[in-house]
C-alpha positions as CSV (number, residue, x, y, z in Angstrom):
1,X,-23.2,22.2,-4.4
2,X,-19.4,22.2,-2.8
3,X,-17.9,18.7,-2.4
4,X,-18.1,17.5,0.8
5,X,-14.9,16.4,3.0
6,X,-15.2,13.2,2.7
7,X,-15.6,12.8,-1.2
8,X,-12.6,15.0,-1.4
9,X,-10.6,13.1,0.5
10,X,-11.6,9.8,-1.4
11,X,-10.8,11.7,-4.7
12,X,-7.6,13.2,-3.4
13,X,-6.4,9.6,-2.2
14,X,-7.5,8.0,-5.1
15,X,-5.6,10.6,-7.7
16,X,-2.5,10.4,-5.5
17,X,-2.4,6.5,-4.6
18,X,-4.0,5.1,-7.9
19,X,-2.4,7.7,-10.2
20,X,1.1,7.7,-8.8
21,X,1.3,3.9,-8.7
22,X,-0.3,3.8,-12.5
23,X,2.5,6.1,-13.5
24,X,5.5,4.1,-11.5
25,X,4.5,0.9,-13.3
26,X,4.0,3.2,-16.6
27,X,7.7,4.0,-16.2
28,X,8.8,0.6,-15.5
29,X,7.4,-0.2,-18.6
30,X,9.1,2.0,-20.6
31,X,12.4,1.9,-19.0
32,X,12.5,-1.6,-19.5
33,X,11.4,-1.2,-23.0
34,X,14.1,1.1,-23.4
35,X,16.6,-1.4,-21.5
36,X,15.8,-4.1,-24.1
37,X,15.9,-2.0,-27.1
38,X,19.5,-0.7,-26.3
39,X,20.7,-4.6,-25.3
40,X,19.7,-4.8,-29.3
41,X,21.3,-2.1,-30.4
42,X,24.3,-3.0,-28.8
43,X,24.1,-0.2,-26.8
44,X,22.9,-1.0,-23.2
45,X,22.0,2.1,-20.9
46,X,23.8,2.2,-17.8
47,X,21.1,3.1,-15.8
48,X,17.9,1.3,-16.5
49,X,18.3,-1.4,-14.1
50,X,18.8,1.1,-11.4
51,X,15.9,2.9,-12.6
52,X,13.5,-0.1,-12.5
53,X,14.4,-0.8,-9.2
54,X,13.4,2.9,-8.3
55,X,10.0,3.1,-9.9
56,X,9.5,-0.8,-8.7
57,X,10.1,0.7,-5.5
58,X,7.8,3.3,-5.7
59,X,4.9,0.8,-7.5
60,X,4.7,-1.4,-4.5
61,X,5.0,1.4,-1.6
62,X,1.9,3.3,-3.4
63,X,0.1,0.4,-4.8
64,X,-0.1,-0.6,-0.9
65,X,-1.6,2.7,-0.1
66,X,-4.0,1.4,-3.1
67,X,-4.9,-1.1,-1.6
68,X,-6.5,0.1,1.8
69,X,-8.3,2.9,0.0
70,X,-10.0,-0.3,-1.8
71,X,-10.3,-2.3,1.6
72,X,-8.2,-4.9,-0.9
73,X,-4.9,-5.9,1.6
74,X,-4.1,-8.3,3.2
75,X,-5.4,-9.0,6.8
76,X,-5.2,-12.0,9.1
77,X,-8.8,-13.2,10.5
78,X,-8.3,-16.4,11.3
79,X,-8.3,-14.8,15.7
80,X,-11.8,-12.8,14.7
81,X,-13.4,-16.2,12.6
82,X,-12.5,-18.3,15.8
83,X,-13.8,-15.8,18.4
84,X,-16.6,-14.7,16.1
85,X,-19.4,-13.0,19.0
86,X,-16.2,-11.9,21.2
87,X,-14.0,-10.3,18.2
88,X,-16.8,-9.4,15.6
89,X,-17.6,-5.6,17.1
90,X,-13.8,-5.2,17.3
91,X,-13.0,-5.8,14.0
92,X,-13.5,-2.6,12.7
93,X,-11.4,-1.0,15.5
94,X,-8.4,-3.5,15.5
95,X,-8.4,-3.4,11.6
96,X,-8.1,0.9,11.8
97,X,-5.7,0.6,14.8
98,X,-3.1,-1.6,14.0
99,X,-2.8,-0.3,10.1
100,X,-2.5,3.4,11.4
101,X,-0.1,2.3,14.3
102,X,1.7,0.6,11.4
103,X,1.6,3.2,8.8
104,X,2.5,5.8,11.8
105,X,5.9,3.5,12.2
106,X,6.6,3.2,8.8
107,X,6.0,7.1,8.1
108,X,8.6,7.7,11.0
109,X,11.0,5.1,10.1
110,X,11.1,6.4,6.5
111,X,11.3,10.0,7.5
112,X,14.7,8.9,9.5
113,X,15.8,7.3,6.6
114,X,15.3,10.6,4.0
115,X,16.5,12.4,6.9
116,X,19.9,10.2,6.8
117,X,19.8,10.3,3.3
118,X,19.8,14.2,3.1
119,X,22.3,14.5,6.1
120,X,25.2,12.1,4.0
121,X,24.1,13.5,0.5
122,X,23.6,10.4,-0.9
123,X,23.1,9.5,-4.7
124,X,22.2,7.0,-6.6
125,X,25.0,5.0,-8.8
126,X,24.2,6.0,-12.1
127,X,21.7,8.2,-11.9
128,X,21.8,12.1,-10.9
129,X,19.2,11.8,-8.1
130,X,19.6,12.1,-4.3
131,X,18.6,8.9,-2.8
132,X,16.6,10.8,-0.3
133,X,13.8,11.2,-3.6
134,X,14.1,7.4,-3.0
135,X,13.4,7.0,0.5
136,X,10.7,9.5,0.5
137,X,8.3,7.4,-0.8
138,X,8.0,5.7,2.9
139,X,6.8,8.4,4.5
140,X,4.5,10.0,2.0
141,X,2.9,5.8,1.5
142,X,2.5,6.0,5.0
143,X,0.6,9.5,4.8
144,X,-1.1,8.3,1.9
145,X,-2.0,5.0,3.6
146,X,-3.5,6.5,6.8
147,X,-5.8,8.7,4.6
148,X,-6.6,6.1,2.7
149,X,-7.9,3.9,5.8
150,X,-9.6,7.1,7.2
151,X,-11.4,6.7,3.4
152,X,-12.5,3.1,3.8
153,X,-13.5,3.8,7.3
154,X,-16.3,6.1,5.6
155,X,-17.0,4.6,2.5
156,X,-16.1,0.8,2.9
157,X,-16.5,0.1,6.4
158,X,-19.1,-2.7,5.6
159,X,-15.7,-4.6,3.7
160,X,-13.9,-3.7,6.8
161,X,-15.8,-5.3,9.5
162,X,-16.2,-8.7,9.5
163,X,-19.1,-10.1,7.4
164,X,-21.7,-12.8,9.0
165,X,-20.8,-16.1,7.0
166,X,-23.9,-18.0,7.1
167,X,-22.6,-21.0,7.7
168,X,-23.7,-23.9,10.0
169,X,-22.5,-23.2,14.1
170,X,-19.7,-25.5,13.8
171,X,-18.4,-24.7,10.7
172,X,-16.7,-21.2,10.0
173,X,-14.7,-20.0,7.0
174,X,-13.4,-16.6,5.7
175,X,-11.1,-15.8,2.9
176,X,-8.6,-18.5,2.6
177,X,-8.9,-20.1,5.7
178,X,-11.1,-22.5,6.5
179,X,-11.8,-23.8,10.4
180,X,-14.3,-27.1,10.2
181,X,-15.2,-30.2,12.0
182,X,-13.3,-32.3,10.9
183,X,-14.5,-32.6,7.0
């Protein structure tokens, strides 16, 4: 039996997002090793700082992909906990919409970026890479990011909408913020 669409995508995203992020914080670990082990040795390398701050770079851009394949960042509520029967059939579409329209800006911005980068042929300081290896990690996050919400939105949407609380009619609470009367 093929693979449907959807598990492929999940598995694609996952590889790409998961994997890449794993290996960026791999390599931070290393270099840094390295770093430390050559400040011993009395023999510092010139470019591990600069090569932390690349892979560090890349870390958080994927892990934030990550994260929305998981349904595991960060989203304000506090409007859809207030307005609970008016918002709660919303959720789901103002929680796809405003990531992808975010995602969408920060794909374009960083593709302007790379595209600025190429155009001056810009390098790093002490390493041999074009910075444009850099900056591309913005739009391909982005890419990775919008898949991984179009993920969630299969498999997690339950995580995604927002969850009955069973509490009492004038008390409400959700994640960290907590809306009572008075107590």
């Amino acid at each position: 039996m093929r693979p449907s669409f959807g598990s492929s995508l999940g598995t694609f995203v996952k590889i790409v997002a998961d994997v890449a992020a794993g290996a960026a914080c791999a390599g931070i670990l290393i270099v840094v090793l390295l770093q430390v082990i050559g400040r011993l040795a009395g023999h510092p390398f010139p470019w591990t700082e600069e090569a932390t701050r690349f892979l560090f770079i890349w870390m958080v851009f994927l892990g934030l992909a990550a994260g929305f394949r998981t349904v595991e960042s960060a989203r304000v509520v506090v409007f859809l906990v207030l307005a609970r029967r008016l918002f709660h059939h919303l959720a789901v579409p103002i929680y796809v919409a405003s990531s992808v329209f975010f995602f969408g800006l920060m794909g374009w911005t960083g593709l302007t970026l790379v595209r600025q980068q190429v155009m001056m042929s810009e390098t790093a300081a002490t390493l041999p890479i074009p910075m444009w290896i850099i900056g591309m990690v913005m739009p391909v996050s982005a890419a990775i990011a919008i898949l991984a919400i179009l993920e969630s939105l299969r498999s997690r949407r339950d995580l995604i909408a927002l969850p009955e609380l069973g509490l009492p009619a004038n008390e409400s609470a959700h994640a960290d913020i907590s809306i009572s009367a008075g107590h």
